[in-house]
N, C-alpha and C positions, 0 to 999 in steps of 0.2 A: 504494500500500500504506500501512499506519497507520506512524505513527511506532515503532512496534519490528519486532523481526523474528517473523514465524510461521514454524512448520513448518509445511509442506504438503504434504499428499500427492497426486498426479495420477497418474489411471491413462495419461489421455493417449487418444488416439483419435477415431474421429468419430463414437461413439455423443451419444447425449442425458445433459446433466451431471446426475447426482443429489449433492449436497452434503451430505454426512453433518455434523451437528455433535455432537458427543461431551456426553454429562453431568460432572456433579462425582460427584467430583473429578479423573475421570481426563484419557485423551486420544483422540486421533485411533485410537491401535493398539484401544481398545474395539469399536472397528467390524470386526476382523478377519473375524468368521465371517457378516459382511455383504458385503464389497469382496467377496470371490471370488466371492460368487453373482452379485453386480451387474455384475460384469466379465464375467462366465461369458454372461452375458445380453446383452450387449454395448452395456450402458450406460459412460459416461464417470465415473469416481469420483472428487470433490476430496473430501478430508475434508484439518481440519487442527486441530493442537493450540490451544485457547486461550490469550490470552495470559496469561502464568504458570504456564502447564499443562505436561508431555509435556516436548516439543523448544526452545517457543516461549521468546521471551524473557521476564523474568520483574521487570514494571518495579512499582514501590511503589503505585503506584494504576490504577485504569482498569477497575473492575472491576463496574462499576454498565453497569446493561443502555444505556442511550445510546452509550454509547464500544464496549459488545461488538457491537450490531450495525453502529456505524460499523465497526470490525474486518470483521464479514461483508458490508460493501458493497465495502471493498477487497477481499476476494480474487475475488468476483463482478467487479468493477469491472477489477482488473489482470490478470485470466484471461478475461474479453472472454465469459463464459459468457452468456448467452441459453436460453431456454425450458427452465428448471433447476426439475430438484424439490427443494425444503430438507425436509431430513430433519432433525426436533431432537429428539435425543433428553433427558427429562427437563430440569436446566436449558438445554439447548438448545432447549427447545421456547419459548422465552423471547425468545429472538435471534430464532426464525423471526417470530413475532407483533409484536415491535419491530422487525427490519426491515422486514418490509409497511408496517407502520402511518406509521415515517420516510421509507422512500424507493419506494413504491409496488411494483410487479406486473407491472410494465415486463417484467423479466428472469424472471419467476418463473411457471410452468406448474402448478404446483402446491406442495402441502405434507401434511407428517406431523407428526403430533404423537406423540412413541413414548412412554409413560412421561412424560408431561410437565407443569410445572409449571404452565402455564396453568390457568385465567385470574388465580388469587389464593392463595394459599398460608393466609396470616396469618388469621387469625379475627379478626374485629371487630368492631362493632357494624352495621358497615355491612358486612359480609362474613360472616355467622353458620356457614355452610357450610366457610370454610376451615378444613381439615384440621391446620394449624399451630397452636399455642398459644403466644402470648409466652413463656408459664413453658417451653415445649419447646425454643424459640428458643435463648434466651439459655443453656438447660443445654447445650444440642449447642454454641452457641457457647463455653461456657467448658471444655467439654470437650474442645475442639479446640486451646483455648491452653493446657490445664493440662497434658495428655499426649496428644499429636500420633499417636504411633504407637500408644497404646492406643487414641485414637479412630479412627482409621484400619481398624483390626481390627475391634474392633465397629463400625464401618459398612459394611465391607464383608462383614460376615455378612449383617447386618441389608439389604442390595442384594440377597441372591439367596435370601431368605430368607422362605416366607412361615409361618404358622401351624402347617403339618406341618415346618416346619425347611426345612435347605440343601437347593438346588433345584439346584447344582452342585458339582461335583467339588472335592477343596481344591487342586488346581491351579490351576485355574480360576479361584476366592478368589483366590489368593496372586498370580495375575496380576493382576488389577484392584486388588489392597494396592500391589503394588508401582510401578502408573503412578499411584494418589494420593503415593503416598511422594515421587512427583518434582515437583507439585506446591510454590510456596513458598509460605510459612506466608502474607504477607499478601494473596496470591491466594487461599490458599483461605477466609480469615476472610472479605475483600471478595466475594468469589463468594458464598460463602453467605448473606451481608448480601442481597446481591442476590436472589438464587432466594426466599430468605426473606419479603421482605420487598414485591416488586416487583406492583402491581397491574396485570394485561395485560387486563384487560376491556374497555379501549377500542380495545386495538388486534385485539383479536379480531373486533371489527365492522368491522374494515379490509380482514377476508378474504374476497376473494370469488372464487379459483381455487379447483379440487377437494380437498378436503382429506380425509386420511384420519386419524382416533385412533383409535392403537393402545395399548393395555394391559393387563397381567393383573390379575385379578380379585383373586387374593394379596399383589398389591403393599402393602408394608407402612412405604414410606419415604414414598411419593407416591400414599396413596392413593385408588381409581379414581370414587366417589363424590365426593371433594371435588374433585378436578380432571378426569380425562378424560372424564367422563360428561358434567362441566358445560361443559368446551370443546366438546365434541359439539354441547348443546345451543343454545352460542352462536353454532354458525359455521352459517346455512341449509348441506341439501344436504351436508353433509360426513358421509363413512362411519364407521362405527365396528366396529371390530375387536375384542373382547375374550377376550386369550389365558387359557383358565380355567385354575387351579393356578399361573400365572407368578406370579413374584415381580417385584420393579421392574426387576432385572436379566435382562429376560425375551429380549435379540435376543441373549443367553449359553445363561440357560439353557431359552428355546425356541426358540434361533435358525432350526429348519427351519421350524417354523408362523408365526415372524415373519419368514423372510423369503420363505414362499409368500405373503401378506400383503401385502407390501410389490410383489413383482413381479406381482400381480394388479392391485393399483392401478396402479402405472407403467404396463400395458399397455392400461389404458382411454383 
C-alpha cells in the first residue's frame, strides 16, 4: 500500500473486480447508486477514497497524477485483483490513463472513461481544443482559496447542472456538497492543479483493452466535445456512450441509463 492510509471499500466475493475511482472533489460514497447495481450483478466492487478525499488520509502533497496512480497500483497490487475493469470517473478518468501508460494491462481487462478528463483539459497552442482557459483556471483556482464553501456550492450546482438547470434533487446536491466539504483544502487546490492542468495524450495511446466513454451531452464542467468525444477518438475500437440531457454529474443524475451502460459493457 502507498505511504498513507486509504479508505477502501470491498464488496468482497468471487465475482470479477470492477474499480470505481470517484471524481473531484468528492469520494468513494459518489458511486453509491453504482455498487448496488454492480453487486446486484454479481461483480466484485473496490472503490476507494482518494488520498485527501472522503475517509483517506489527508497528507500536504501527492497530488499530481504520478503518485495518484502509484496510489491505484497499491490497492490493485495489495488486493491481488486481476482481470479488473477501472472505472474513472471525470478526474479519475486520469489515474485510469496514467496507470496503463506507468504500469501496463497486466491486471487490467478493461476500462471507462465516465465524464472524464482525458486527454487535455488546458487550451494551448499546442492543445487549441481544450475546453479549459488559463483565465478559467486560475479564477476557479482563486475561488477555491478565497471562499471554500461558497465554491463548493456553486460547483456542485454547476456538476449536475446543464443549460435547462439542476438535473437532481437538492438532496442529492447537498450530498455531493457535503463529501467535497470533507475534502482538505490543499488536496483539493493540488487535485485541481492536476485535473487542470495534466496532458494524458500519451498515455491514451497506451490503451489497448476494451474501453468504453461515457458522457452526457449537457455536461457543462467537462465538456463532451473537448474531452470524451476526443478520448473516443484517440483510443482505436473503444465505445462511446453518450447520455443526452446529462449533466457531468450524470451516474447521479442518470444513474439507470449509466448504469444499463456500464453492465452492457462488462458483459461483453
Amino acid at each position: 500500500m502507498p505511504d498513507i492510509r486509504l479508505h477502501i471499500e470491498d464488496s468482497g466475493g468471487d465475482g470479477r473486480p470492477v474499480v470505481l475511482i470517484h471524481g473531484w472533489p468528492l469520494s468513494a460514497e459518489s458511486w453509491d447508486e453504482q455498487t448496488d447495481a454492480l453487486v446486484a450483478a454479481g461483480y466484485r466492487v473496490v472503490s476507494y477514497d482518494r488520498r485527501g478525499f472522503g475517509r483517506s488520509e489527508q497528507p500536504e502533497t501527492g497530488y499530481d497524477y504520478d503518485t495518484l496512480a502509484a496510489d491505484l497500483d497499491s490497492v490493485l497490487t495489495d488486493l491481488d485483483l486481476d482481470d479488473v475493469t477501472l472505472v474513472g470517473f471525470s478526474m479519475g478518468g486520469g489515474e485510469v490513463a496514467r496507470y496503463v501508460s506507468a504500469y501496463g494491462q497486466d491486471r487490467v481487462r478493461s476500462v471507462v472513461f465516465a465524464a472524464a478528463v482525458p486527454p487535455f483539459l488546458l487550451q494551448s497552442d499546442d492543445n487549441p481544443d481544450g475546453p479549459l482557459t488559463d483565465e478559467a483556471r486560475l479564477q476557479m483556482r482563486g475561488g477555491l482559496e478565497q471562499d471554500r464553501d461558497a465554491f463548493f456550492d456553486d460547483f456542485t450546482t454547476g456538476f449536475f447542472s446543464t443549460a435547462e438547470g439542476l438535473q437532481v434533487n437538492e438532496e442529492q446536491r447537498q450530498q455531493a456538497l457535503a463529501l467535497a466539504k470533507q475534502s482538505s483544502q490543499a488536496a483539493a487546490l493540488g487535485a485541481m492543479d492536476a485535473w487542470a492542468t495534466t496532458d494524458f495524450r500519451d498515455d491514451l495511446g497506451a490503451i489497448s483493452v476494451p474501453t468504453l466513454v461515457i458522457h452526457g451531452d449537457g455536461d457543462q464542467t467537462v465538456p463532451f466535445e473537448g474531452s470524451g468525444r476526443r478520448t473516443h477518438a484517440a483510443i482505436d475500437g473503444s465505445e462511446l456512450h453518450i447520455v443526452e440531457g446529462a449533466p457531468h454529474g450524470l451516474n447521479v443524475s442518470h444513474a439507470e441509463e449509466f448504469n444499463r451502460a456500464l453492465l452492457g459493457f462488462l458483459a461483453e
